[in-house]
N, C-alpha and C positions, 0 to 999 in steps of 0.2 A: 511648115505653116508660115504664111506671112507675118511679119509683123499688125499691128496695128497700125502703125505711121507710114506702110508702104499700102494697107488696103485703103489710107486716107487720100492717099496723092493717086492711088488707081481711080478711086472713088470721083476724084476732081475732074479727072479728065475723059470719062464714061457716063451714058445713062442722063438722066434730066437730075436735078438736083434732089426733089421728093423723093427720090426712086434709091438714090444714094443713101440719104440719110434714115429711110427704112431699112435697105441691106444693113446699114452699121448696128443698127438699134436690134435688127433679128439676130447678127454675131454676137452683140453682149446679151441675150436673152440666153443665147445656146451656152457661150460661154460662163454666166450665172447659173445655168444649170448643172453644167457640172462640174463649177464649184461646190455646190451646195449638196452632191450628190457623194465628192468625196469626203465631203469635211459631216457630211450625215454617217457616213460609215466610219470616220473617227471616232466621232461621238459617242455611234450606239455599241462600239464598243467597249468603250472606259464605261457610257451606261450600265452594260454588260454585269463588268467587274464590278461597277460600285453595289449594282442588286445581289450580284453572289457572294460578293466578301461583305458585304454590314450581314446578310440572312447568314452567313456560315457563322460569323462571329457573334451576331445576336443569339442562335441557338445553344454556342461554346459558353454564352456570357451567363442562358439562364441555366443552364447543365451546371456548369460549375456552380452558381449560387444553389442550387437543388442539392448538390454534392455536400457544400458546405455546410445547407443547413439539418440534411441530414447525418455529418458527421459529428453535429455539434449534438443532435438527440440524441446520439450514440456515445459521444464524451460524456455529455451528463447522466444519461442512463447507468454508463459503466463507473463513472463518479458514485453514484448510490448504490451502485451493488458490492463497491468495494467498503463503501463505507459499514454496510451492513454485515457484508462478510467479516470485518474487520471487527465489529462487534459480535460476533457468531464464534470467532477465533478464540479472542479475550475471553468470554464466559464460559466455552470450552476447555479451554486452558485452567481458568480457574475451578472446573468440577472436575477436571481429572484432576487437579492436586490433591483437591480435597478429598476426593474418591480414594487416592494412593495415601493419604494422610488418615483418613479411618481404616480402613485396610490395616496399616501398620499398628494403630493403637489396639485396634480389638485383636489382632496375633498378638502383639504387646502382652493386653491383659488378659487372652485365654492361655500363653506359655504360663504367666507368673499361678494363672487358678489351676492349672494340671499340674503346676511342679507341686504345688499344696496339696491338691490332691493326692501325688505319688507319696508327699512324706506322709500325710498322716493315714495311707495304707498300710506303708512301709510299718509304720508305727506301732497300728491296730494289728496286723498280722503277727506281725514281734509278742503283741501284749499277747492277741488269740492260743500262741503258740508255746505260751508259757503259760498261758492259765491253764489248758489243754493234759501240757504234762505235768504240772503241780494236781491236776484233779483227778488222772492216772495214778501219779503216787499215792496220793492222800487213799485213795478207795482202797491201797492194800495196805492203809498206817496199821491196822489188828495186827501185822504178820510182826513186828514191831522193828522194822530198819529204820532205825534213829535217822543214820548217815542219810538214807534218799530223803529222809524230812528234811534235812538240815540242809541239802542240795535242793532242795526244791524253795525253800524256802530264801535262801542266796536268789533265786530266779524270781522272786515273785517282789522282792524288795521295790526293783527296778520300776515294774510295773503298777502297783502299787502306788510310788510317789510319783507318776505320769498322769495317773488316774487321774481323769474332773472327779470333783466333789459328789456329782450327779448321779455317779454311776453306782453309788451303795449309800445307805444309810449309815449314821454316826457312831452308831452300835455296833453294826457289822462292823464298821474300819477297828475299832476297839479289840474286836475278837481277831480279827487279823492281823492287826499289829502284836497282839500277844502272842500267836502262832510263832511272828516272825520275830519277835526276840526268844522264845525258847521254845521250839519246834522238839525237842527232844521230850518235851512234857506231854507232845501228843502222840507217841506213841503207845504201844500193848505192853506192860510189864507181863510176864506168865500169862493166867488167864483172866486177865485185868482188859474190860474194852475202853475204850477211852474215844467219851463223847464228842468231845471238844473234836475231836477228826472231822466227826462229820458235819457240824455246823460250820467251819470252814471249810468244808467242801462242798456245801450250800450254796454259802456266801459265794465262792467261786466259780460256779454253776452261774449264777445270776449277773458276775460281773460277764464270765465269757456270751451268755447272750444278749447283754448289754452292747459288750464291743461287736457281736457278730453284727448285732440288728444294725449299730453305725456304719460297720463296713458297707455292709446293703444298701443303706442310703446314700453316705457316702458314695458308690457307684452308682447308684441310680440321678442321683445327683449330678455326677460330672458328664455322665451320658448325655441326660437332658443338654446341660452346658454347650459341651459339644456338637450335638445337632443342631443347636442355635449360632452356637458358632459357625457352623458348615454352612446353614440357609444363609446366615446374612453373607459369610462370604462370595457365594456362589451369585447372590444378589451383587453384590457390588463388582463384582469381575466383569458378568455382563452388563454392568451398564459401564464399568470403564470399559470396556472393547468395544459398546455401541458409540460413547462418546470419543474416543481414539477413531473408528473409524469417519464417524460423521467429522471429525476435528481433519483428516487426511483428505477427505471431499475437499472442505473450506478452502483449505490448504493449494490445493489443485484449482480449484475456482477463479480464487482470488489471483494465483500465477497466470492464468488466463486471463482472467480481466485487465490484471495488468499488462500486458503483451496486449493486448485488443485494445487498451486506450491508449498506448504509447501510440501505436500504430496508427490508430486514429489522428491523434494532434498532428501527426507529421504530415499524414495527408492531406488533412485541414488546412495546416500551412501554406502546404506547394500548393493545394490549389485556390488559395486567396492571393499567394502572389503571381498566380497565372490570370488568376478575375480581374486584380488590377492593370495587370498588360495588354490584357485584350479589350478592356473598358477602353483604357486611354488609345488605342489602335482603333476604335471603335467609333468614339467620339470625333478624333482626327478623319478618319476616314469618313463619318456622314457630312463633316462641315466642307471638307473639299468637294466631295460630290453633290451637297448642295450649292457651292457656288458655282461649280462648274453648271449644273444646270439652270440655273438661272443666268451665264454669258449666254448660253446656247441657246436660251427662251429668245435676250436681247439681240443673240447675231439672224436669228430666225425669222425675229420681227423687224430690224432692217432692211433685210434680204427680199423679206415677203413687201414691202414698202419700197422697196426699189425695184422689184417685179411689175409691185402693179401700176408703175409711175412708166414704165416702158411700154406695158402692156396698154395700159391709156394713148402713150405716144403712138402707136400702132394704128389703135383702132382710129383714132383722127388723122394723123398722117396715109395710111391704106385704104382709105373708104373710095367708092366711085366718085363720091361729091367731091372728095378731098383731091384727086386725082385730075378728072376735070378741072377743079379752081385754078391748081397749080397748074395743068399744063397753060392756061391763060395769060398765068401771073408772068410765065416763062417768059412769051414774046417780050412784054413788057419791061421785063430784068434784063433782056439781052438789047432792046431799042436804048433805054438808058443806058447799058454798059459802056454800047458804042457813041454815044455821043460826048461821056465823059469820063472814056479809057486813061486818058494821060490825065484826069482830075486825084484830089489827095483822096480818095478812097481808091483805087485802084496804088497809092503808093503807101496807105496804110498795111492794106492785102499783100501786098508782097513782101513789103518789110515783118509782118507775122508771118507769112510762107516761110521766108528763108529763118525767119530766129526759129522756126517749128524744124525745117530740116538739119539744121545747126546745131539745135538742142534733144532732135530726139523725142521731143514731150509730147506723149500720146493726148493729152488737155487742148496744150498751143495747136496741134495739128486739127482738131477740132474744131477749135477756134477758127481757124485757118477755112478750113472749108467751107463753116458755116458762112464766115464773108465773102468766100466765093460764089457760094450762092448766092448770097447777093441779100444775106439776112441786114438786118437795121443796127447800128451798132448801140441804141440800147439795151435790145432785146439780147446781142452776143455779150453787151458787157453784164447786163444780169447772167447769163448763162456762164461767162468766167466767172462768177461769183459764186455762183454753184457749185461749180467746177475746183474754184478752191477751199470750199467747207468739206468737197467729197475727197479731195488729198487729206484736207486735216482731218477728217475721219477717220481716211484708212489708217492716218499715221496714229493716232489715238489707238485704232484696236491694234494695231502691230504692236506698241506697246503694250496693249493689252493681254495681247496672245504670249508676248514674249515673257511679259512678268506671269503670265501663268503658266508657261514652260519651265522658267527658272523655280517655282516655288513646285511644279510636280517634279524638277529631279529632284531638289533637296526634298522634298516628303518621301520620294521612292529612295533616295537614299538613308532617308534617315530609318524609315521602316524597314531597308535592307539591312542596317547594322543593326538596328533592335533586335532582331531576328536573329540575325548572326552571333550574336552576344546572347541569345539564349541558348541558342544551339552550342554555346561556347560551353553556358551555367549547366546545363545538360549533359556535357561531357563532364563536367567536374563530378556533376551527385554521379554518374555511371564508375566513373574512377571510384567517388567513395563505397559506393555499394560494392561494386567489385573487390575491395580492400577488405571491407565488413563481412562479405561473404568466406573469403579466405579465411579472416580471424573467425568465423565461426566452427568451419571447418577443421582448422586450427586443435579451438577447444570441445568439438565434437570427437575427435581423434585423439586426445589428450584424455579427456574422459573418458574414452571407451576401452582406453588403456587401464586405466585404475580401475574400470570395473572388472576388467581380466585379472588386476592385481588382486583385487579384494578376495572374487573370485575362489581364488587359488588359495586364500589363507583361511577362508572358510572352512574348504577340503581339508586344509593342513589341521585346523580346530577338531574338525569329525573323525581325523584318524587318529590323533591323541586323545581323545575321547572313548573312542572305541578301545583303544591302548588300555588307557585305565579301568574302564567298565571291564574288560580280559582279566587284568589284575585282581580287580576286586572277587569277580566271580571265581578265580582260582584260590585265593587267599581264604574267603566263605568257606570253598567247599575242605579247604584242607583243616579251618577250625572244626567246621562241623564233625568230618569225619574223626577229628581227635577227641570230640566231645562223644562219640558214637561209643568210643574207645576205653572211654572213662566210664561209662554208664554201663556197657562192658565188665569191668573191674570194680565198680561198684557192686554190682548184682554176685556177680560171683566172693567179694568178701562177705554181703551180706546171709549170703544161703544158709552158713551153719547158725547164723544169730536170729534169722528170720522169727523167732517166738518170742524174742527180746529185742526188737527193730524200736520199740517206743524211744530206748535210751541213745538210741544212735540219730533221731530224727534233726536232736537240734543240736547245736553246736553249743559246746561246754559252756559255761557262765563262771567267772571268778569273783571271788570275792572283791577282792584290791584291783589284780590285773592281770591278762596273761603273762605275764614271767614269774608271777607268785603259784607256788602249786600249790594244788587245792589238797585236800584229808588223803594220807595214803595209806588208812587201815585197809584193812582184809577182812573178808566177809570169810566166813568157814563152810559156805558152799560154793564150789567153783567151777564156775559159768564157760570155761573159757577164754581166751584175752580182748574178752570184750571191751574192754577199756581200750587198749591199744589198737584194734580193729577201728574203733569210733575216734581214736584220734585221727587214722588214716583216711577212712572214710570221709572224714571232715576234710583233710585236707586235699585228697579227691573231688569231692565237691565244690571245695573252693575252687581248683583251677578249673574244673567245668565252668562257673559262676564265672569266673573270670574271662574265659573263651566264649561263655556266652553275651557277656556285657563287650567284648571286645568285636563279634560278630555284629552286636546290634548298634555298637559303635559304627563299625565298618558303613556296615547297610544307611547312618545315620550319613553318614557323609558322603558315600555315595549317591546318596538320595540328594545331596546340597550338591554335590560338585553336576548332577545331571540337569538340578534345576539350573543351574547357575549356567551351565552350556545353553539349555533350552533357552534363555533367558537373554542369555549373548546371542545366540543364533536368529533370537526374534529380532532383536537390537540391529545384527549384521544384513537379517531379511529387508529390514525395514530401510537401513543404507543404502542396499542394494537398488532397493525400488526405488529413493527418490533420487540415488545417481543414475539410473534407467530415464526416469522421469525428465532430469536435467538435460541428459542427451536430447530426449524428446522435442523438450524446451527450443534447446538448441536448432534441433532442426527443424523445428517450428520454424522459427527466428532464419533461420534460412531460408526455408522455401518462402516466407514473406518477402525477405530482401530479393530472394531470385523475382518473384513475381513483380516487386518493383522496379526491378533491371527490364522486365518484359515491357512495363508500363510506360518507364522511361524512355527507352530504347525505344518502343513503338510515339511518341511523341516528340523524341527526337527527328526520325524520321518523318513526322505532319511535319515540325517547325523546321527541317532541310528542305521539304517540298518547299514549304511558302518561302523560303530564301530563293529558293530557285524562280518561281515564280512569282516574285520581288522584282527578279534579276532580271526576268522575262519585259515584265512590264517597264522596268525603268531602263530598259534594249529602247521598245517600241514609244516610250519616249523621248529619248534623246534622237530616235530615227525620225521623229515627228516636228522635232524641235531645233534637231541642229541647221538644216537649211536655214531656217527664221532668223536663229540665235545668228550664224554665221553671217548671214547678210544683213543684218535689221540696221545696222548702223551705215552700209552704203546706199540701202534703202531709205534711209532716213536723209541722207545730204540729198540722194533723188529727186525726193520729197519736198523736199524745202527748197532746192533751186528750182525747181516745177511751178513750187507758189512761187518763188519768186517772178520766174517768165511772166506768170499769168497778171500778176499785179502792173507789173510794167506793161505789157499786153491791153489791160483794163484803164490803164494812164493812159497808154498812147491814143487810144479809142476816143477817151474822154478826150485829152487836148489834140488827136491827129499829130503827133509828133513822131514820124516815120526814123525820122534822121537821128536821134537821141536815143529812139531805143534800141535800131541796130548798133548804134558805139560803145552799148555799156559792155 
């Protein structure tokens, strides 16, 4: 394509003048057009972008505040549930204590009311048991054996001074006491009966069912106790296992809540510090793009203002009239040419020819022409006057354009390292989560060891347990059968005495104590060694008594050593489930963090897109920009020696000084 300064000097030397200056006026029409055609497809591109990144980030900006103020109903929500839980725990807490604290006082004081109970059986059975055989003797005092009076009367001492007051009258105790200091006066001399027998075998008659009728109640008595005791027990067990388990709920709850509000404030966090990045990218990014829309309103409205100022020169320069006039005016520009060729407008006209071909300047070549045509040099020196407000114009928007290249890379750079620098912050939380994930793993694997260990000491608890229950149940069964053994040997010493069993029932009574022996007369009918039979028998008995108290010993403590396992076992159950629970915990607490690695990890990847498409866009403007940038400054001296020509151009017009402005 030609230049402009060679289609000026084509121009000069072709065609009538009008004809000329129409061509030129239709090449800067085409050529404003598509100017305007590229720098519209600039534009609607950055357009573009600004419509899709303020709408992608206005919808990021109201999402996250939705996010946030949703997670804030859900901190406070889990704020009160903990608090409540946390009062639900404490009041729990405090009614199982109390629960396990009545519990202990009423076993407390139903052992202390059954031990009282057991002695004063013990007691009455003792007294039953000797009034019994004092009122077997007495019924045969007629036969008159002193000795059994005086032996029975040893036994009734005891009893006797044990007795409440209540249980006989003032009068009877008289006649009894006189029995029991000389029982040998109630005996049968010959055929002598002797009353006094029987009235203290009265008296004793009404003492034994005095003490029977106590025993009775007595028993009926502690039964009562007992059933009372069992109800309220059985009451308070279920409600501490109700309030145990509802306390283990809470428990479970509240470890949730807490895990759901931690989790909460952190997401909270990260996502107010991403509201605030995207606000201020937000805010930056509409103020550019609204300035840039309103240069591009102002380069629009010049453009359209210098169209329609050509578009004018047209329609008056192209019309028929216009066409016609000129060809007229022609003759008459070419009869004056020639009459004053060698005058100072013909040595104006070529000293601007030649400073136009000299300099290059598509302005002066204008200039140039339009004197050749033979325009008036008012009319061309307003027309360089024009001509240099439209250099200082263009030079003003070069400026313009240039300070707004300069200020879109530093914005596309500065939003490329923002970016970059989250995408940096972004690796970091990936690192930590991935660190936290390990340590979780870590202590999910650590713990699931001890619960293998626990485990195992459980099993090791149940096989010494079953160990000892083995024991016990062989130990039982060998007293029992020793006791089988005895009762045995009982029966068979008793057979030859079975019609005299009364005196063998109880066990001897001494006066002082057993190592004092008691009367060792001789009766002159003889029984056989019934005496010595009834000491062994006694002491038969006793080691029965003794195997059986040691049996029920056994059984007593076997019955503690099972509670006492059940008991640990509940204990070790109850370990067990909440290091189950913690593992859980744990992996709860993982799959959160994993799911955070997902969340991060996928927003990593949005914020390496927009790096890249940061990178994109600040490509396509420095591609936009560097021509400008790179030549704005030889454009600029252009520029300014252009005006200058043109001034001196507009001088020489003014004063005709042809010679002065070629020298400068």
């Amino acid at each position: 394509m030609r230049s402009f300064h060679a289609v000026l000097l084509a121009a000069a030397h072709s065609a009538s003048p009008v004809d000329k200056v129409v061509s030129l006026l239709k090449e800067m029409e085409v050529k404003i057009a598509a100017d305007e055609t590229a720098e519209q497809e600039i534009y609607d591109k950055y357009a573009c972008w600004c419509e899709k990144t303020t709408a992608r980030k206005a919808n990021a900006i109201e999402e996250e505040r939705a996010t946030i103020g949703r997670l804030q109903d859900h901190i406070l929500t889990k704020k009160g549930e903990l608090a409540s839980l946390a009062a639900d725990i404490e009041e729990l807490t405090t009614g199982i204590k109390d629960n396990q604290e009545s519990q202990s006082k009423a076993t407390s004081i139903r052992e202390k009311e059954n031990a009282a109970f057991q002695a004063d059986t013990a007691e009455l059975q003792e007294a039953i048991g000797s009034l019994d055989k004092a009122i077997r003797v007495l019924s045969g005092a007629g036969t008159g054996k002193a000795s059994e009076l005086v032996s029975v009367a040893a036994t009734l001492r005891s009893v006797i001074q044990d007795a409440p007051q209540s249980a006989m009258a003032q009068q009877k105790v008289s006649v009894v006491r006189t029995f029991l200091a000389n029982p040998a006066e109630f005996a049968q001399t010959g055929t002598k009966y002797s009353p006094q027998s029987a009235t203290v075998q009265g008296i004793l008659k009404d003492m034994y069912d005095t003490f029977a009728l106590n025993l009775e109640e007595n028993s009926a008595t502690e039964a009562s106790k007992q059933a009372m005791y069992e109800d309220y027990m059985h009451t308070k067990i279920k409600e501490l296992k109700e309030k145990t388990e509802a306390l283990s709920k809470r428990e479970v709850a509240q470890s949730e809540a807490k895990k759901s509000l931690s989790m909460a404030e952190e997401e909270r966090e990260d996502t107010i510090e991403l509201l605030e990045g995207d606000t201020t990218f937000f805010e930056d990014t509409k103020k550019n793009c609204q300035r840039k829309t309103a240069d591009w309103a102002e380069r629009q409205r010049l453009r359209a203002e210098e169209k329609d100022g050509i578009t004018k020169a047209l329609e008056i320069l192209d019309s028929d009239d216009a066409k016609a006039l000129f060809a007229s005016a022609t003759t008459t520009f070419v009869q004056a040419k020639a009459v004053d060729q060698h005058g100072a407008r013909q040595r104006v006209v070529a000293a601007i020819q030649a400073k136009a071909l000299q300099s290059g300047s598509p302005a002066l070549s204008a200039v140039a022409v339009e004197l050749r045509l033979g325009g008036h040099f008012d009319r061309v020196i307003a027309q360089i006057e024009k001509l240099i407000l439209k250099v200082k114009d263009e030079q003003k928007q070069a400026v313009v354009d240039r300070d707004d290249c300069v200020e879109n890379e530093h914005t596309g750079k500065v939003d490329k390292e923002d970016l970059e620098y989250k995408v940096e912050k972004l690796e970091n939380k990936l690192e930590k989560l991935e660190d936290t994930k390990t340590k979780l793993q870590d202590k999910i694997d650590t713990s699931n060891g001890e619960i293998s260990d626990h485990d195992q000491l459980m099993k090791d608890a149940l096989a010494a347990r079953g160990t000892e229950h083995d024991e016990f149940v062989k130990a039982k069964k060998d007293d029992e059968d020793a006791i089988e053994l005895l009762d045995q040997a009982i029966v068979v010493l008793n057979k030859f005495y079975k019609n005299k069993a009364a005196l063998l029932q109880e066990e001897p009574k001494f006066d002082k104590s057993e190592d004092d022996a008691p009367d060792a007369k001789l009766n002159k009918d003889y029984k056989g060694k019934k005496q010595q039979n009834a000491g062994v028998v006694a002491l038969l008995e006793h080691i029965k008594e003794n195997l059986q108290n040691e049996v029920a010993a056994a059984e007593k403590e076997e019955a503690a050593a099972q509670d006492a396992y059940e008991k640990q076992r509940a204990d070790d159950r109850k370990l067990h489930e909440a290091m189950k629970q913690h593992v859980s915990d744990l992996g709860d607490d993982k799959a959160g963090v994993e799911e955070k690695l997902l969340t991060t990890g996928k927003t990593k990847t949005d914020v390496e897109k927009q790096v890249t498409d940061a990178g994109t866009a600040l490509a396509e403007i420095n591609t936009g920009c560097s021509d400008l940038i790179e030549h704005f400054e030889t454009r600029r001296k252009e520029r300014t020696a252009e005006m200058e020509e043109l001034r001196n151009a507009k001088n020489m017009l003014a004063g005709q000084n042809p010679n002065g402005f070629l020298q400068k």
